[in-house]
Residue, then its C-alpha position, 0 to 999 in steps of 0.5 A: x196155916x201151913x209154912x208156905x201160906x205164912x210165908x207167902x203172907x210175909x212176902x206179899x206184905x213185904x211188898x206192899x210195905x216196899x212199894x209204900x215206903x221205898x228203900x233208905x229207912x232203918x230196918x226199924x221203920x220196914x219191922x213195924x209197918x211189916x207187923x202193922x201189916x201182917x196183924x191187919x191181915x189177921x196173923x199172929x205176930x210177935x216183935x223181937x223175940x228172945x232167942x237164947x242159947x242153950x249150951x251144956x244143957x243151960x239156957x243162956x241169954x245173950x241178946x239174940x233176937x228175932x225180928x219177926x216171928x209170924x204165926x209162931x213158925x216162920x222167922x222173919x229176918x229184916x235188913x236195909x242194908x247195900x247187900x245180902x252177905x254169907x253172914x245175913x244167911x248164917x244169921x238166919x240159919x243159926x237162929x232157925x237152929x236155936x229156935x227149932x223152927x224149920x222156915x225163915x225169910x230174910x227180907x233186904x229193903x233196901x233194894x229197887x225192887x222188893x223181889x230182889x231183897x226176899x231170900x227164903x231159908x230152911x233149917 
């Protein structure tokens, strides 16, 4: 499947989650219903996935984590929060960086309308 079919995917279930719960929930309560969502659909999703560092040719953990890793390509990066920052974006795009992947969504629901919270990144 290719990167643009997968994100599309996310963005679909995003909105049908939205419309399901509406905003006000942790980001918790939109993770777990988004993977309910794209595993019923039939892709492979994986929740929380290690992120480490590597610097000086050493790997490092320290507690970096991915929300959503979604047919093993595109990031999945969710929020409930007021509004987007430059800092949710950098967060996105450092952790494309450290994992080698090429395509994130960061997904805001805390918003009226699940279109306004969808912001698509690539590294």
């Amino acid at each position: 499947m290719d990167l643009n079919t997968v994100s599309g995917h996310i963005v679909d279930a995003a909105m049908k989650v939205h419309s399901a719960l509406g905003p006000g929930l942790l980001e918790s309560a939109h993770e777990a219903c988004l993977a309910y969502e794209l595993r019923k659909r039939g892709l492979q999703v994986q929740s929380q996935v290690e992120c480490p560092v590597i610097y000086d040719g050493i790997r490092i953990d320290i507690g970096y984590r991915l929300d959503l890793l979604v047919e093993v390509a595109v990031i999945a990066e969710l929020k409930a929060v007021e509004n987007i920052t430059s800092l949710h974006k950098a967060q996105l795009l450092s952790y494309l960086k450290l994992s080698g992947k090429k395509v994130g969504l960061l997904l805001n629901f805390n918003v009226e309308h699940m279109k306004d919270g969808i912001i698509r990144l690539a590294n």
